[in-house]
N, C-alpha and C positions, 0 to 999 in steps of 0.2 A: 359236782359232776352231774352233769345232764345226761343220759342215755336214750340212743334215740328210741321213739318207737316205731318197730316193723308193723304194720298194718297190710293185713291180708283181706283178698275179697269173697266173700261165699254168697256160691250162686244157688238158690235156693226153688226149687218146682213146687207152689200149692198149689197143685191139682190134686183133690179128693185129702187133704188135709183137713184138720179141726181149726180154725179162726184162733181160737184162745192157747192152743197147743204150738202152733206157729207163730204165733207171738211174742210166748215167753221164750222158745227158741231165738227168736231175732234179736228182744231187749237183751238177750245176756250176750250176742257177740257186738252187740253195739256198745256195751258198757264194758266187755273187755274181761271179763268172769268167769274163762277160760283159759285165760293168762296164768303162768305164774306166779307173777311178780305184779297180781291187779292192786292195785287201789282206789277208792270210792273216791276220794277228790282229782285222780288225774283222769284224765279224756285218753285211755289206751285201748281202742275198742276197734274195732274191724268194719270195715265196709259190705254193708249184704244187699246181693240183688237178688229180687223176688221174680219169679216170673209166673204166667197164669194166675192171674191175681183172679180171675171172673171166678176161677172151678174151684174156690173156695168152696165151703161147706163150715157148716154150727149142727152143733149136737141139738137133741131135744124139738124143741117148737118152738128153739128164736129164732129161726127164720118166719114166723110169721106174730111172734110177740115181742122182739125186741124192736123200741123205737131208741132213734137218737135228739136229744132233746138238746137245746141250747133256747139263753135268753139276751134278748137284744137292750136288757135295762132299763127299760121304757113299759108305762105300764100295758098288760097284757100284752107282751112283749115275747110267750113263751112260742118257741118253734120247734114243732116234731116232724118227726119223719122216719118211717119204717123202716127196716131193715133190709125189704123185699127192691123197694124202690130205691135206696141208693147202692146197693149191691146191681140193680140194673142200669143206673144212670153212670158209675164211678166206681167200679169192683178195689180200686186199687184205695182208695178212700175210708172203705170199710177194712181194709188192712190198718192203714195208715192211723185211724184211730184207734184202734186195737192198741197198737204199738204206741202211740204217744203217748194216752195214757197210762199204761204201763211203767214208762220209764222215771227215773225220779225226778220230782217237781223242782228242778232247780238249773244253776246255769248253764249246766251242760249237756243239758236236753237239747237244744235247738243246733247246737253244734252237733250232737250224733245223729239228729234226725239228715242232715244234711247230706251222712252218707248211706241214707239208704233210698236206692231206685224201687221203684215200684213197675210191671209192665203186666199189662191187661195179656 
């Protein structure tokens, strides 16, 4: 017996929000952990749009100590980049990794990443 799943959409305002506090708020309706009837192997999770992605706010002094790092595998390969600067270049970005990383490293990641909008 298959039951369908109802998927609902929340429209979510971070303006003057915490980055890490609205994150964990979005992985858990993306993964559906509000549910009932959740469970960690199925994909029952909710569709959420963000909006005012810019008026974000970080606790502390990661807005001027947090970099985001990635390596191109190639030697000296490594690439940074401040918080300050892609929060100005791509606000919705800096959401966006928040939240991916977050979610669990596995197949059904990139299927809930799909329902969620991002808008500046």
């Amino acid at each position: 017996m298959t039951e369908k799943i109802v998927r609902t959409t929340h429209t979510i305002d971070a303006e003057g929000k915490i980055l890490g506090r609205l994150a964990t708020q979005v992985v858990r309706l993306l993964q559906g952990k509000q549910k009932r009837d959740y469970s960690p192997a199925t994909d029952m999770g909710d569709a959420v749009v963000i909006k005012n992605a810019s008026k974000i706010k970080v606790s502390g002094k990661k807005a001027e100590q947090k970099i985001y790092r990635h390596h191109t595998l190639h030697p000296g390969g490594l690439k940074e980049r401040p918080f300050k600067k892609v929060l100005a270049d791509n606000p919705a970005e800096v959401i966006h990794l928040a939240i991916i990383k977050m979610l669990p490293k596995n197949r059904l990641r990139d299927v809930r990443m799909k329902r969620l909008k991002i808008t500046s």
